[in-house]
C-alpha positions as CSV (number, residue, x, y, z in Angstrom):
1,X,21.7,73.9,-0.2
2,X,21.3,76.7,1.9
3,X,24.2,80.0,0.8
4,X,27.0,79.6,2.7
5,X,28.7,81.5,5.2
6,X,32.5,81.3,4.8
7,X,33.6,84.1,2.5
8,X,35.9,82.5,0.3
9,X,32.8,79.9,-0.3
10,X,30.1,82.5,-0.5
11,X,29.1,81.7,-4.0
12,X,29.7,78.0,-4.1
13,X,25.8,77.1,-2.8
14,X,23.2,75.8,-5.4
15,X,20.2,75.3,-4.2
16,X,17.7,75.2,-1.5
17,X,16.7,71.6,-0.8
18,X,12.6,71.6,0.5
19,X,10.6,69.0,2.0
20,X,7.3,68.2,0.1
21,X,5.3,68.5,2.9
22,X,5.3,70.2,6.3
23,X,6.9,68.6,9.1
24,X,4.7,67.3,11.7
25,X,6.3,69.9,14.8
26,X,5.8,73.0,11.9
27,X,2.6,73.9,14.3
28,X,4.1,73.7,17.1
29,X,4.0,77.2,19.0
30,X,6.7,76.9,20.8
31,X,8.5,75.4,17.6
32,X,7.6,78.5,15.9
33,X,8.5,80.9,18.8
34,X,11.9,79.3,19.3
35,X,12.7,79.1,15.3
36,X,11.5,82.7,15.4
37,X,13.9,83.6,17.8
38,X,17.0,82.1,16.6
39,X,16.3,83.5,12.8
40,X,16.6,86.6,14.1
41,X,19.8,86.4,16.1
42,X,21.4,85.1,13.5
43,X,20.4,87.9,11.5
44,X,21.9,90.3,14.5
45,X,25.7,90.5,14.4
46,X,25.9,91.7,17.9
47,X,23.8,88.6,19.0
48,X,25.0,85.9,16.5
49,X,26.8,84.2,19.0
50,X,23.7,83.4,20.6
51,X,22.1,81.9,17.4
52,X,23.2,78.4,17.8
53,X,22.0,77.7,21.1
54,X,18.4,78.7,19.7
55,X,18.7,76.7,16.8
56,X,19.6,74.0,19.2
57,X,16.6,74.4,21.4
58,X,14.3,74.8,18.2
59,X,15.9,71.2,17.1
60,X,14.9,69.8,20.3
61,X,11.5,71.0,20.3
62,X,11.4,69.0,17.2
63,X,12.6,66.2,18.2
64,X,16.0,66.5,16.6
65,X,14.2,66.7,13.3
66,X,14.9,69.9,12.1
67,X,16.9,70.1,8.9
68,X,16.4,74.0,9.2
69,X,17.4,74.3,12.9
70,X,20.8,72.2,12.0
71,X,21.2,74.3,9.0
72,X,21.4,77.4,11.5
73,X,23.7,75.8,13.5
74,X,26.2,75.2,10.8
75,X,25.6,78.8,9.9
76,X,26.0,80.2,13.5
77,X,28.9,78.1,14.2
78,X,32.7,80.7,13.8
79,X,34.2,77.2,14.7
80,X,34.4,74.8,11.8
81,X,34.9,71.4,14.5
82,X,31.6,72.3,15.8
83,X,30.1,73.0,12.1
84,X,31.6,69.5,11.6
85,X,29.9,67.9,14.7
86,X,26.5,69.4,13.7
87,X,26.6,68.4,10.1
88,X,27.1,64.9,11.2
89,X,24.5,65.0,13.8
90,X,22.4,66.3,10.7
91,X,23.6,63.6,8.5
92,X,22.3,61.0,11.0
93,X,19.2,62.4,11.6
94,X,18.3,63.1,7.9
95,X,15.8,61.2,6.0
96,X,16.0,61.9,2.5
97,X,18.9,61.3,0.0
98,X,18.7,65.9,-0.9
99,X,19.2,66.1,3.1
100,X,21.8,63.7,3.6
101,X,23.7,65.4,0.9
102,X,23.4,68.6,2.5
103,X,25.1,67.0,5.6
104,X,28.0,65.7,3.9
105,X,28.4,69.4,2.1
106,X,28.5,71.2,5.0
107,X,31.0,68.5,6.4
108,X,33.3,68.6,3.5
109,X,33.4,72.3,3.6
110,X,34.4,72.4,7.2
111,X,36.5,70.1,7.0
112,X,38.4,72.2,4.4
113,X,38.1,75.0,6.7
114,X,39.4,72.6,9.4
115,X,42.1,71.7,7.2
116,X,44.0,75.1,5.9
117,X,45.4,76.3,2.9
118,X,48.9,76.7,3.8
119,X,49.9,74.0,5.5
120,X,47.0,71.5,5.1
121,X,46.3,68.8,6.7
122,X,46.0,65.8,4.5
123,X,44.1,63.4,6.6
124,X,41.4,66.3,7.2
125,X,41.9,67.4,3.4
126,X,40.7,63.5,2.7
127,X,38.2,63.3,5.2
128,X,36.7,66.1,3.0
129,X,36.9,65.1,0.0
130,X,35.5,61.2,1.5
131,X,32.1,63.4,2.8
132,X,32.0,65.6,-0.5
133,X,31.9,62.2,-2.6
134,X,29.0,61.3,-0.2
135,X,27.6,64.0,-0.8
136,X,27.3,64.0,-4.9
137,X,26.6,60.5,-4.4
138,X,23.3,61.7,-3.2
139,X,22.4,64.4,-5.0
140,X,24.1,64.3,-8.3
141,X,22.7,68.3,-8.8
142,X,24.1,69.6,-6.2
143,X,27.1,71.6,-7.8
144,X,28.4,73.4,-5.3
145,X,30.0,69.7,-4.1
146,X,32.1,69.5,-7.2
147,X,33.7,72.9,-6.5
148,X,35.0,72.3,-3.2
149,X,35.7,68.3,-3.9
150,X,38.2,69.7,-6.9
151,X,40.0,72.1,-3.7
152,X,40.2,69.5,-1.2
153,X,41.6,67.0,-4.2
154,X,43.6,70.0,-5.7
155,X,45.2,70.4,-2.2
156,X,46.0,66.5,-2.0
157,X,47.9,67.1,-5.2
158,X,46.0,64.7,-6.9
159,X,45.6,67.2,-10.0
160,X,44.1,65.4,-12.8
161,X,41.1,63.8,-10.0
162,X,40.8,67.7,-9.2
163,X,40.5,68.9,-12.8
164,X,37.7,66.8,-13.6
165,X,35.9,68.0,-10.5
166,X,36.2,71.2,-11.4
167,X,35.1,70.5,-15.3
168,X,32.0,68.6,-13.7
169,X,31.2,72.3,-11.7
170,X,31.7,74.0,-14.4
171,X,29.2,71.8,-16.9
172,X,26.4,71.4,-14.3
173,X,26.7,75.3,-12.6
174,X,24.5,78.0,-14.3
175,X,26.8,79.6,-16.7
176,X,26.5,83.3,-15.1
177,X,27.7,81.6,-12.0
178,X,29.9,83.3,-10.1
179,X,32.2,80.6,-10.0
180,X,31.8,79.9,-13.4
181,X,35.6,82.0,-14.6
182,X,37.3,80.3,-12.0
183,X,36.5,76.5,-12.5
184,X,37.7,76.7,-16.1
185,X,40.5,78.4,-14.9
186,X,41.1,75.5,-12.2
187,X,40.0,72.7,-14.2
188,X,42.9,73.8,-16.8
189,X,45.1,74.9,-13.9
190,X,44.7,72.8,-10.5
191,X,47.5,74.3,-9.1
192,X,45.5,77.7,-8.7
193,X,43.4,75.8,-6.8
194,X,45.9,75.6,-4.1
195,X,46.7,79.5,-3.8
196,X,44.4,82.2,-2.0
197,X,42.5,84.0,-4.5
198,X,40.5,87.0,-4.0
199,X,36.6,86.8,-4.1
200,X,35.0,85.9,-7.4
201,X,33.2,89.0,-7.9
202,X,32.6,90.9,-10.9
203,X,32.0,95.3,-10.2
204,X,30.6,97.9,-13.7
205,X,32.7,101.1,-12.7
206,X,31.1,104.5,-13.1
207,X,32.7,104.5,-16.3
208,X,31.0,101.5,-17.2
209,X,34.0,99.3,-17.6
210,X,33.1,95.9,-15.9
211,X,35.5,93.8,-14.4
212,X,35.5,90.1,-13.2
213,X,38.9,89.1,-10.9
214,X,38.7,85.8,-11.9
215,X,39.2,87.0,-15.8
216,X,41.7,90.5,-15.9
217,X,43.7,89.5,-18.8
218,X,47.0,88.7,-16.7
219,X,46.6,92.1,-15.6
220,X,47.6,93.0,-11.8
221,X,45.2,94.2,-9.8
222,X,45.1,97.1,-6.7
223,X,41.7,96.8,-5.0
224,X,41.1,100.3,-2.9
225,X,38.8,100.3,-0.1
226,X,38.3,103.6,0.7
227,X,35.7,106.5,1.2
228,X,35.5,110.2,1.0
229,X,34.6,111.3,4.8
230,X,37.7,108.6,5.9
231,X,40.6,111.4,6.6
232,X,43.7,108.5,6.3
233,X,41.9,107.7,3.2
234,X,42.6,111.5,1.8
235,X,45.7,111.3,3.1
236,X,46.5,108.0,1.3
237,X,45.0,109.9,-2.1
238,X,48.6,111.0,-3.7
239,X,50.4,107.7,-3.2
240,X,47.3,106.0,-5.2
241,X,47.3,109.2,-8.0
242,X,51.3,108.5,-8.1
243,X,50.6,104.6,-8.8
244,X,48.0,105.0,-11.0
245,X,50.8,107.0,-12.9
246,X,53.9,104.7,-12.5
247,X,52.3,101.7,-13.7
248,X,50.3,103.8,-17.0
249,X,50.5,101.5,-20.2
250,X,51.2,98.7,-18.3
251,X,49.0,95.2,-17.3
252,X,48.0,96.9,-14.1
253,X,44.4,98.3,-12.8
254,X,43.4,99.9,-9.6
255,X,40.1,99.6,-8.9
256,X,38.6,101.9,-5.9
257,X,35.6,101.0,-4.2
258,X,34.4,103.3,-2.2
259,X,31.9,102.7,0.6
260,X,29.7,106.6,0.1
261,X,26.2,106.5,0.4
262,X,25.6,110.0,-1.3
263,X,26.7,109.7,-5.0
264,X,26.8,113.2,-5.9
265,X,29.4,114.0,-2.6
266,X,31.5,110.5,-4.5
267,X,30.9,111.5,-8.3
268,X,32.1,115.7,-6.8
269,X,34.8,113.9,-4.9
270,X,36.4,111.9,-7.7
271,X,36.4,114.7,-10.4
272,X,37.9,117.5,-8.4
273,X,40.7,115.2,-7.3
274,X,41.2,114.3,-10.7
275,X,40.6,110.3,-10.0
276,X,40.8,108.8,-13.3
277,X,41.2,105.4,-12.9
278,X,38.5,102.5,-12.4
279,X,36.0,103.8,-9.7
280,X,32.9,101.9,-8.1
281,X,30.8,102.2,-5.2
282,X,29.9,99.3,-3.0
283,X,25.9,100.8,-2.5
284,X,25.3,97.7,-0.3
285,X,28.5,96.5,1.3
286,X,28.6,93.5,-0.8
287,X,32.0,94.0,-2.2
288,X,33.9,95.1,1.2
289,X,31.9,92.1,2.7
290,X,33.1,89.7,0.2
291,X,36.5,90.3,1.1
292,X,36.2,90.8,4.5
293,X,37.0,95.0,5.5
294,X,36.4,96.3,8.5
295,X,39.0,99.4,7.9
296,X,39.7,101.9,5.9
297,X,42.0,102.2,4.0
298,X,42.5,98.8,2.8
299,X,44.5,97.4,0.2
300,X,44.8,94.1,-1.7
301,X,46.8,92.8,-4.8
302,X,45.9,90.2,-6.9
303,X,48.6,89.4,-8.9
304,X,48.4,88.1,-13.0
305,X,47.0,84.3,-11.9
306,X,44.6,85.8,-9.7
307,X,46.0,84.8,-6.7
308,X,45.6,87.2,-3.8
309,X,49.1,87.9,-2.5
310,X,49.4,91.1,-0.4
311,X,46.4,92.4,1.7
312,X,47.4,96.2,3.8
313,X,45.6,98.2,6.2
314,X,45.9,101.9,6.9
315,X,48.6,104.2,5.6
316,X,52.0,104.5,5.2
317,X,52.0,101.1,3.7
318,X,54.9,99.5,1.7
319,X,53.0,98.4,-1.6
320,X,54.9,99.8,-4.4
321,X,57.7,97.5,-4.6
322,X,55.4,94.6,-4.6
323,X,53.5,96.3,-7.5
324,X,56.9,96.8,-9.2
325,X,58.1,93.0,-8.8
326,X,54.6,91.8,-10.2
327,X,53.8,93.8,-13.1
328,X,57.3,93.0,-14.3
329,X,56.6,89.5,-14.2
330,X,53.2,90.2,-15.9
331,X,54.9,92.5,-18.5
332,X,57.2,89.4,-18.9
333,X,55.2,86.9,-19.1
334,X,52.7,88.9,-21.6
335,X,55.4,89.9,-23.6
336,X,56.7,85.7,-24.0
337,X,53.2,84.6,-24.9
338,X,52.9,87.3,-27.5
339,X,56.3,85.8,-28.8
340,X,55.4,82.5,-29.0
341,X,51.6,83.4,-30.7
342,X,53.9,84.9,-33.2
343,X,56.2,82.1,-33.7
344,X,53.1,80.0,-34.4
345,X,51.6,82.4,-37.3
């Protein structure tokens, strides 16, 4: 399975399916120079939106026999009906069981895509999970179809269905999987499954403290997109230095990730403005990518579930009394659970 665009379902994808031998329209010239073409525009964000009609051409070079040119068209596709439409042209033109799987993946996810989050669409939501069952039917290893079968079947409400798709995810998935955290989680919890949750990613701060957001401990969480030459982000400085005061002692992080290329301008930058809480720099984009930024500042709270509930651009924003309401709840709800341990002891 080829890594998946969508970034909530970035780090679902398992593996790369390849053909044992070389199709016969591989030498093709033209092939080549069209494939050629449509790699790189993909590869070009300012010319993506050209990328599909090159994969398209490469494919009919080929005779419509190109699992890699329908792969790019999924890819290249910002619409998920027309992801949809190409995954099933894919399906039918497929000839082995690993290919035909691939097909009914990428259907399933689109589908979901296709189908929402908060207000769902059950007959899409079960159109998913019907091509996701396809799919696992025909390649039992690919684990990336268990993940999104236990959303689409967590979204139906059919819980207990859901849990043991997520359990399955979890057993076959390589244990450093990204995803790994939050399938246990789900396959204990479904109903997480239905809430937005941030990206599964896991950061070492300078300090060395590492972090996953799918394990924090019932912690809250601030995430702080920011950078040193952003002026609003300056400006924005004393209202994080304040929170990082308020909510001291309590089941609360802020974690800043800065987008600096120069590390000794960040490292200068973060001791004479006496930044003391958890500090990271995103070297290669991957984090603010991951969740989507395209400003700065940016700000989003992941409350103690690990549900992603408020997400704020720019200053002047309104985010302590959200802070306030949720690490009461987690102070609450820590507090109860300590009390109960107790009561068992």
């Amino acid at each position: 399975m080829l890594p998946l665009r969508s970034a909530s379902l970035l780090f679902v994808a398992s593996s790369v399916g390849v053909a044992a031998t070389a199709p016969a329209y591989s030498p093709n010239t033209a092939f080549q120079k069209a494939s050629a073409e449509a790699m790189t525009l993909e590869h070009q964000p300012e010319n993506r939106t050209f990328a599909k009609d090159a994969w398209r051409k490469a494919n009919s070079i080929a005779g419509g026999h190109c699992m890699e040119c329908y792969n790019g068209m999924i890819r290249s596709s910002d619409d998920p009906k027309d992801a949809v439409k190409f995954a099933i042209e894919m399906e039918a033109a497929a000839e082995t069981p690993v290919d035909k799987s691939t097909a009914e993946f990428y259907q399933g996810q689109n589908l979901l895509r296709q189908a929402g989050t908060d207000k769902p669409k059950p007959s899409l939501l079960k159109a998913a999970h019907a091509a996701l069952a396809k799919s696992i039917a025909n390649d039992a290893d690919d684990y990336g179809a268990y993940f999104l079968d236990g959303k689409a079947l967590a979204l139906l409400n059919r819980n207990t269905e859901a849990s043991a798709a997520f359990q399955e995810f979890a057993r076959r998935a390589p244990k450093n999987h990204a995803l790994q955290t939050r399938a246990q989680n789900f396959a204990e919890h479904p109903e997480l499954a239905r809430m937005k949750m941030a990206p599964p990613v896991v950061v070492t701060t300078a300090a060395g403290k590492r972090f996953n957001l799918d394990n924090m401990d019932g912690r809250v969480v601030l995430i702080d997109f920011w950078a040193t030459w952003c002026g609003p982000c300056n400006r924005e400085l004393p209202h994080i230095q304040k929170l990082a005061k308020m909510f001291a002692g309590q089941p609360f992080e802020i974690i800043s990730v800065s987008s600096d290329r120069d590390v000794t301008k960040w490292q200068s930058f973060i001791d004479s403005h006496a930044m003391t809480w958890n500090q990271y720099r995103d070297v290669d984009g991957s984090i603010g990518k991951a969740f989507a930024v395209n400003a700065i500042p940016h700000y989003f709270i992941i409350d103690s579930d690990g549900a992603l509930t408020s997400e704020d651009i720019g200053t002047d924003t309104n985010i302590d009394a959200k802070l306030k309401k949720l690490v009461k709840h987690a102070a609450d709800s820590g507090a109860k659970s300590a009390s109960e341990i107790a009561s068992l002891q």
